[in-house]
C-alpha positions in Angstrom: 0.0 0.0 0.0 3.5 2.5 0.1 3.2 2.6 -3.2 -0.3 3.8 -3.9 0.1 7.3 -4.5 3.4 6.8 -7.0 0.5 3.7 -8.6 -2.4 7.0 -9.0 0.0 9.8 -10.5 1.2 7.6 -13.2 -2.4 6.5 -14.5 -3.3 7.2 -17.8 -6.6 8.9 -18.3 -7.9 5.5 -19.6 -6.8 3.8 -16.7 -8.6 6.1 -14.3 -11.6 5.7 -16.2 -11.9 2.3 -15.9 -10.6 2.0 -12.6 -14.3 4.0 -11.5 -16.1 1.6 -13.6 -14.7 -1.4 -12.5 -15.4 0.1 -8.4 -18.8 1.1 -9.3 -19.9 -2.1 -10.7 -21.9 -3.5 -7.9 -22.7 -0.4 -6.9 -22.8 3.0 -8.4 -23.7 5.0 -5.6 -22.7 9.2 -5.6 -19.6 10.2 -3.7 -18.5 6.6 -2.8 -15.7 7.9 0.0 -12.6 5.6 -2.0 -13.8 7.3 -5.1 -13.9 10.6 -3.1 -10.1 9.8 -1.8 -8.8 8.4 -5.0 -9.3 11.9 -6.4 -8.3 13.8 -3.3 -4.5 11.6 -4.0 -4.9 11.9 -8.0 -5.2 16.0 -7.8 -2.1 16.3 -5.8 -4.5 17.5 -2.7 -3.1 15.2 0.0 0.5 16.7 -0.6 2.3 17.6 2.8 -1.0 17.4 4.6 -0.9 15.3 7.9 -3.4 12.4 8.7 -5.1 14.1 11.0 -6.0 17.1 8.3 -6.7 14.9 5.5 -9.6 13.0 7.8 -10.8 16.3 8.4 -11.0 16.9 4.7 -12.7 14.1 4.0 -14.7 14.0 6.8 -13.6 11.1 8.3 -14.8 9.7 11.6 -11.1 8.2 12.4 -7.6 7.1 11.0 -8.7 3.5 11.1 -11.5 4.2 8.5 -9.3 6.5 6.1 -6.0 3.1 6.1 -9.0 1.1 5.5 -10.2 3.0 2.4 -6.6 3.6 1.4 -5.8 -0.4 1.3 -9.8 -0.7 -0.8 -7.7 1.7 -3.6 -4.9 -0.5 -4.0 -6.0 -3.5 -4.3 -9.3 -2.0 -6.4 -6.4 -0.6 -8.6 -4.5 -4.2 -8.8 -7.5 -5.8 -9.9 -8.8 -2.9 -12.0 -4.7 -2.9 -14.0 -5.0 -6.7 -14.4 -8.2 -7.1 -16.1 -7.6 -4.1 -18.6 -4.2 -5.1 -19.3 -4.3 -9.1 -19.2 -5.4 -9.2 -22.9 -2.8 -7.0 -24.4 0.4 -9.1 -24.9 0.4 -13.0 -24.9 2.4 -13.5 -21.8 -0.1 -11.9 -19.6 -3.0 -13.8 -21.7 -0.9 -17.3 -21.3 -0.7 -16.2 -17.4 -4.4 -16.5 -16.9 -5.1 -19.7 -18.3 -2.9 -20.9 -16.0 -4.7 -19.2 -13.3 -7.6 -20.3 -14.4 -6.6 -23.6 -14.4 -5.5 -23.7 -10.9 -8.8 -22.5 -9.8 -11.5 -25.0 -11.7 -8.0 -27.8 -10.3 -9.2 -26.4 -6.7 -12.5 -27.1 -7.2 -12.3 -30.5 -8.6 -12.7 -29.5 -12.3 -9.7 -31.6 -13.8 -10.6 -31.7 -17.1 -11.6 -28.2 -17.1 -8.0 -27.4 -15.5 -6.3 -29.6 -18.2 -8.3 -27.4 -21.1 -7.3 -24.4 -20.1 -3.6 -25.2 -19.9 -3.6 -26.7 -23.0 -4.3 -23.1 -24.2 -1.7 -21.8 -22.1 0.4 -24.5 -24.0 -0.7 -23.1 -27.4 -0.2 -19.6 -26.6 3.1 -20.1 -25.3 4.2 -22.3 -28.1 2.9 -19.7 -30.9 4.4 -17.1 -29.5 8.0 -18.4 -28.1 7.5 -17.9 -24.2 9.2 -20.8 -23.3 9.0 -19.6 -19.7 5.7 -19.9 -19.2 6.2 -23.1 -21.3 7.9 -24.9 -18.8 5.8 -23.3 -16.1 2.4 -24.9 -18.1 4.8 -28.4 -18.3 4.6 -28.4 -14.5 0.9 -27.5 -14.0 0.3 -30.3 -16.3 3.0 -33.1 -14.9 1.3 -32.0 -11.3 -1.9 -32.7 -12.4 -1.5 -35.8 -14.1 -1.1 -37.4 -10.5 -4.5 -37.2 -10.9 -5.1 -37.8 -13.8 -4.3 -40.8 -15.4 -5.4 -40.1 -19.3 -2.7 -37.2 -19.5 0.6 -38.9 -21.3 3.2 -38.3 -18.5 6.0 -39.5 -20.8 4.7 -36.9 -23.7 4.9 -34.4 -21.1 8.0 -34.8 -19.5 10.0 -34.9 -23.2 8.6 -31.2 -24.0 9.4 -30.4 -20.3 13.1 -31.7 -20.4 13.4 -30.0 -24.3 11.7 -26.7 -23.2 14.6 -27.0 -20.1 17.7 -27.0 -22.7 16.1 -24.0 -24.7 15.9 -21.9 -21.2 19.4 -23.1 -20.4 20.3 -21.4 -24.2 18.0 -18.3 -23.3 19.3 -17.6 -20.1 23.2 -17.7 -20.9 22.3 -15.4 -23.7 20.6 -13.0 -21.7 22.9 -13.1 -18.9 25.9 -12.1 -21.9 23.7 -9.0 -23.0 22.3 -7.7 -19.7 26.3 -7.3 -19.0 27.1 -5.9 -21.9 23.9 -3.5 -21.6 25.3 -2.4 -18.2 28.7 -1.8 -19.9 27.5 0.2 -22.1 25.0 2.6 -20.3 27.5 2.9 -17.2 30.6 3.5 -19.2 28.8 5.7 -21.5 31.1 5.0 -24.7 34.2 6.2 -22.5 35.6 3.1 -22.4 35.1 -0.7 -23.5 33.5 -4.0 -21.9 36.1 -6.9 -20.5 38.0 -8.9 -23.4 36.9 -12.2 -22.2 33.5 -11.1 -22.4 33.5 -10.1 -26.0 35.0 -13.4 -26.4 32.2 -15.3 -24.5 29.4 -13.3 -26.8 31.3 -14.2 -30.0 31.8 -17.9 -28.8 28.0 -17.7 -27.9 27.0 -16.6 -32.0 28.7 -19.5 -33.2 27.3 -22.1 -31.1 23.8 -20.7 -31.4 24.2 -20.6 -35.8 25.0 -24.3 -35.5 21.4 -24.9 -34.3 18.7 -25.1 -37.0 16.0 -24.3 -34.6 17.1 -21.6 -32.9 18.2 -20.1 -35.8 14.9 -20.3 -37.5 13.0 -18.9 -33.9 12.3 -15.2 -34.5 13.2 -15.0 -30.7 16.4 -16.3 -30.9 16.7 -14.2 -34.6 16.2 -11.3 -32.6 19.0 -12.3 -29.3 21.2 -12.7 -32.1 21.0 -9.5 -33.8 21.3 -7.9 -29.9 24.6 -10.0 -29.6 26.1 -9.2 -33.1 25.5 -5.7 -32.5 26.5 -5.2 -29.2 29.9 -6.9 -30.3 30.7 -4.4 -33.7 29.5 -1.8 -31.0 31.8 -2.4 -28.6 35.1 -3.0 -30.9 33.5 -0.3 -32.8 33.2 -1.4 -36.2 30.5 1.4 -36.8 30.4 0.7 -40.6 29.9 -3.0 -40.3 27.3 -2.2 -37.5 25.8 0.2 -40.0 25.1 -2.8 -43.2 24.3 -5.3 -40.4 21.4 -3.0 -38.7 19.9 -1.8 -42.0 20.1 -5.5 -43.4 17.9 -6.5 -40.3 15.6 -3.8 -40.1 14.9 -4.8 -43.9 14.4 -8.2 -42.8 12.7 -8.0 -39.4 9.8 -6.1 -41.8 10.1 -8.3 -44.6 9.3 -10.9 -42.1 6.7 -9.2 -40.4 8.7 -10.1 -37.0 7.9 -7.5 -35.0 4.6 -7.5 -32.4 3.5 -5.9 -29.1 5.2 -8.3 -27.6 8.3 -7.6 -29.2 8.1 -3.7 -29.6 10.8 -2.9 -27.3 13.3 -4.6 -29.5 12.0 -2.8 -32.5 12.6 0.8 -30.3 16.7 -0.8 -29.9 17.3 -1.4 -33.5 16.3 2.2 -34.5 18.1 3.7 -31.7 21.1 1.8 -32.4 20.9 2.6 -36.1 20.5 6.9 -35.2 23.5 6.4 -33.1 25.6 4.2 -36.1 24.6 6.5 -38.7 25.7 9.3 -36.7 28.9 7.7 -35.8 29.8 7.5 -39.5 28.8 11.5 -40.4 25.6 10.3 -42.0 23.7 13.2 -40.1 21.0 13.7 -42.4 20.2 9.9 -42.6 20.3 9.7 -39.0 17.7 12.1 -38.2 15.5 10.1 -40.6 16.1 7.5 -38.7 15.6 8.8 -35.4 11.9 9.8 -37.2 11.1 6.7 -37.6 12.4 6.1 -34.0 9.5 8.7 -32.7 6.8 7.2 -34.7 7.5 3.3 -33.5 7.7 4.9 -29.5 4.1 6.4 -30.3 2.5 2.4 -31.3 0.6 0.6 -29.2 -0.6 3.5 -26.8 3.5 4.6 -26.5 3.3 2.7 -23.7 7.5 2.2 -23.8 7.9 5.9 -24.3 9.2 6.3 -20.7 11.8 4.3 -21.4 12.6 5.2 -25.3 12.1 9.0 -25.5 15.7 9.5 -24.1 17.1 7.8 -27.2 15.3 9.7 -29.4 16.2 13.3 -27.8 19.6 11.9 -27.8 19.6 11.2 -31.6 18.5 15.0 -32.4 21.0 16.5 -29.9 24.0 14.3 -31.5 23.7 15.1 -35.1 22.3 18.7 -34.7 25.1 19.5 -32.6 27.0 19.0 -35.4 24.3 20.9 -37.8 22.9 23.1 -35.9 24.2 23.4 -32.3 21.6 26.1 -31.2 19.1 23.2 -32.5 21.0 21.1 -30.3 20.9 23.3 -27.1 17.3 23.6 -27.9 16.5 19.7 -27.2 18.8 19.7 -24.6 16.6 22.4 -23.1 13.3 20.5 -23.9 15.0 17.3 -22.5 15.8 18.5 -19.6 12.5 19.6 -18.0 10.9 16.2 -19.0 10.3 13.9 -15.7 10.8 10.8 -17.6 14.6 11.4 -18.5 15.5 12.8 -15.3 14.6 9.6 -13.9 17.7 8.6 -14.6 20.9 9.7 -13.8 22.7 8.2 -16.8 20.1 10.3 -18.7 20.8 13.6 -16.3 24.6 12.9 -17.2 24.4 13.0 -20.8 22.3 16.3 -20.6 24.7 18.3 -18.8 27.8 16.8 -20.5 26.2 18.1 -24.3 24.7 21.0 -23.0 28.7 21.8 -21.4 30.2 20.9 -24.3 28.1 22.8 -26.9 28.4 25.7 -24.6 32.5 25.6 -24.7 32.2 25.2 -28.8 30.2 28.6 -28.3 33.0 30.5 -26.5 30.1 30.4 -24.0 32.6 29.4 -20.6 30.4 30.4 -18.0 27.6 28.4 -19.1 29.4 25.5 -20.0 31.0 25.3 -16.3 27.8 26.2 -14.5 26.3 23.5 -16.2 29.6 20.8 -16.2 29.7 21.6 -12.4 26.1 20.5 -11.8 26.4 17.0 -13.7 29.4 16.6 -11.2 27.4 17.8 -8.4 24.8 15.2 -9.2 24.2 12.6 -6.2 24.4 9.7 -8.7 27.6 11.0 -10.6 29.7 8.5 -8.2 27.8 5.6 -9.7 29.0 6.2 -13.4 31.7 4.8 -14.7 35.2 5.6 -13.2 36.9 6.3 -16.5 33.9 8.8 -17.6 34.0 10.6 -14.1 38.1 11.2 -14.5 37.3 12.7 -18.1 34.7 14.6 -17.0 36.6 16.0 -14.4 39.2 17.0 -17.6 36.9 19.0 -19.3 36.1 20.7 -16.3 40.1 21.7 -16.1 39.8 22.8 -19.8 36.6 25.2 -19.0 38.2 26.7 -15.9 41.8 27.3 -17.7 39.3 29.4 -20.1 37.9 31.3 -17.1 41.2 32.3 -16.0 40.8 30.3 -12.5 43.7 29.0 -12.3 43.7 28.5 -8.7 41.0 25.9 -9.0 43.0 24.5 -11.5 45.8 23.7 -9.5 43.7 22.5 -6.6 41.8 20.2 -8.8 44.4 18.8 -10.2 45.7 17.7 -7.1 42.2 16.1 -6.3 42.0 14.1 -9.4 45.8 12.7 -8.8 44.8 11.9 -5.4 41.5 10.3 -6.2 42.1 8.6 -9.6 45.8 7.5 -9.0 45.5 3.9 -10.0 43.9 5.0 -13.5 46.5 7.8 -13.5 49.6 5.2 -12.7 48.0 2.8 -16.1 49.0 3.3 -19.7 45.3 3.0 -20.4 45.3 6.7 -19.6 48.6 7.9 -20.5 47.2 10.2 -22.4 45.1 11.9 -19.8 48.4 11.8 -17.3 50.2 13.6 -20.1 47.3 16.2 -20.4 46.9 16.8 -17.1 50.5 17.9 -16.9 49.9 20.6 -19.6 47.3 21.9 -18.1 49.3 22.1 -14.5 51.8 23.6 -16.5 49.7 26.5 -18.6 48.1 26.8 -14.9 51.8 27.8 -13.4 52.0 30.4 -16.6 55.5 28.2 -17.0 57.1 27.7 -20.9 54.7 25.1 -22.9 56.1 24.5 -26.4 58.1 21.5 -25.5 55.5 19.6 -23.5 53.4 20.5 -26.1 55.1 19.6 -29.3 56.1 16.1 -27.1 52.1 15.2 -26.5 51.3 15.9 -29.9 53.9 13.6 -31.0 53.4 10.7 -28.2 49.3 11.3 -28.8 48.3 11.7 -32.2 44.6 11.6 -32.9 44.2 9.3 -35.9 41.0 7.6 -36.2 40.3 8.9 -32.1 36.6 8.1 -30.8 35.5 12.2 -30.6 33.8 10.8 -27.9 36.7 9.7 -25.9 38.5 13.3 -24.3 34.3 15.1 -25.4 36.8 17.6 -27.1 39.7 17.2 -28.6 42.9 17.9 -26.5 45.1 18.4 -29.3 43.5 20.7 -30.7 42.6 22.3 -27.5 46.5 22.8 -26.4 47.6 24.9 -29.8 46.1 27.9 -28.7 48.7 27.8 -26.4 51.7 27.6 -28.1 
């Protein structure tokens, strides 16, 4: 019941609706006092208020009375959220059968129990959830103790080949949820473990050697997240680029994608925005990332939460190499949307851009006022290590431009004293270098030799522009 006023502010207006129908269909009586209180939460009216007032409010004989009608509301609601939702995607559909099962197996209705998850079986089947698969397996090898016309031997062959295809589903979603953390923690500032490249790669192989999984849309679909995620993350962006478009083509061709698999429709177009960015193709990419916005809107956009991030981050990449005051312009929009600030990953990415197209802008102040509150952030210790060192850079670079040299020096002393182990590896010997130029334009002292020796020892062929957010060697030549 904690989480009842979080459950009423993110209701749709369809779901409210048919929350009061579903409460008012025994009775329909005016000014029902849950349907008075739901409204009371729903229009923010209960905000800072005490017990004691709200009762008063709501004319309430005691606290007892107003918990009571508080735990009516929630579990109304569950009930309400269930029914209108159980129909829309085949999991939830293939849940109730079993359900219903076990209810008509309860009251002595085996036959009736046995029908229903035969459905669940069908469902399941049609639409590739071998988790509720194996779940149905069991409801049916349980109830054949019972039973004796059910063929246990049948049963238990499915159940022990539905077992090996969760064995192949989990190791594959174990690789990609790691390599999903990797890349949204690390932010594209540095790469995922060696060996765990290797295990994704080993992983493809196996699974093209089996006929059936590579005929299973499912499975068609864990394999383009694995081959994708492994060109992303040795950044092959131009073989990413042929083997995203060639799927897209195909997943449509196909007809593959469904409500139930909408979300990984909404991946594939981000990661195509993002590739076609990566390889200058700007224009292309905003078509893309069009596309992107119209697939978020399908079924009821009931994923945009989740996806509208990817598509404000597709405008704000390629127009802030178009049009940067386009660029500031989403950033702007972005940032007063609830739904991204959600997440500090998210919160991160809008003040690094908004920073950095700032400092393109000669625009200093601006750019530190708003690099200084990403690193303010409460969550910016959770990122990844390498991303808060280089953040911390760029922040050295905006302050040099200020003229606060003081901070400078004092910073720099922080950084070397917090981030000495990635200071100490050849990983960053770049950054060590840099940080020593900028100690030394700090001190006012003579630059062009450690200068001319970092543009020798760092030269920035083919560099990720992503890597340093702005380029240090082009950065330091102003100041020779």
């Amino acid at each position: 019941m904690k989480d009842l006023e979080k459950i009423i502010s993110v209701l749709s207006k369809e779901e409210i609706r048919f929350y009061k129908l579903f409460v008012n269909r025994t009775t329909s009586k005016k000014n029902r006092k849950d349907v008075v209180l739901f409204d009371f939460i729903k229009n923010g009216k209960s905000d800072g208020l005490s017990t004691k007032d709200i009762l008063k409010k709501l004319q309430l004989t005691n606290s007892n009375n107003y918990y009571q009608l508080k735990n009516r509301i929630y579990n109304d609601l569950n009930n309400s959220m269930t029914w209108q939702h159980i129909s829309k995607d085949n999991q939830s559909l293939a849940f109730s059968y079993i359900l219903l099962s076990r209810v008509y197996k309860n009251k002595g209705e085996l036959q009736l129990s046995l029908n229903y998850l035969i459905k669940s079986e069908k469902v399941a089947i049609e639409k590739e959830l071998f988790e509720i698969l194996s779940i149905t397996y069991t409801e049916i090898i349980e109830l054949s103790h019972e039973m004796i016309s059910i063929d246990i031997d049948h049963y238990i062959k499915l159940k022990k080949y539905n077992l090996n295809l969760l064995s192949e589903i989990d190791q594959i979603d174990m690789l990609l949820a790691k390599i999903m953390y990797d890349i949204k923690t690390k932010q594209n500032f540095s790469k995922s473990e060696s060996s765990l490249i290797s295990l994704i790669k080993d992983k493809i192989s196996e699974t093209k050697k089996n006929k059936f999984l590579i005929n299973s849309p499912r499975f068609k679909m864990r394999l383009f997240k694995m081959y994708s995620r492994v060109l992303l993350q040795n950044e092959d962006f131009y073989a990413l680029e042929v083997f995203l478009i060639k799927s897209w083509d195909e997943f449509n061709k196909d007809k593959v994608f469904n409500y139930d698999n909408h979300e990984d429709k909404l991946t594939l177009l981000t990661y195509l925005t993002n590739c076609l960015y990566k390889n200058k193709k700007y224009k292309i990419s905003l078509e893309y990332a069009n596309l992107l916005r119209n697939a978020i809107k399908e079924y009821d956009a009931f994923l945009e939460e989740k996806y509208l991030f990817y598509y404000y981050n597709a405008l704000v990449l390629n127009y802030s190499i178009t049009d940067k005051d386009k660029s500031l312009e989403v950033l702007k929009k972005a940032s007063k949307d609830d739904m991204i600030n959600k997440m500090p990953a998210y919160s991160a990415f809008i003040y690094l851009n908004t920073s950095i197209l700032y400092f393109q802008k000669s625009k200093y102040k601006l750019s530190q006022k708003n690099i200084s509150r990403l690193i303010l952030q409460h969550d910016f210790i959770s990122l990844d290590r390498s991303f808060q060192f280089r953040v911390l850079i760029l922040e050295l670079i905006i302050r040099v431009e200020l003229g606060d040299f003081t901070s400078v020096k004092n910073k720099i002393k922080d950084i070397r004293l917090s981030y000495k182990k990635m200071i100490l590896s050849n990983t960053y010997a770049k950054e060590r270098d840099f940080l020593e130029i900028i100690e030394t334009i700090a001190n006012k002292s003579e630059l062009n030799n450690k200068v001319n020796l970092f543009l020798s020892n760092h030269k920035e062929i083919n560099e990720n522009e992503n890597i340093s957010m702005i380029s240090y060697n082009e950065w330091i030549l102003k100041f020779i």
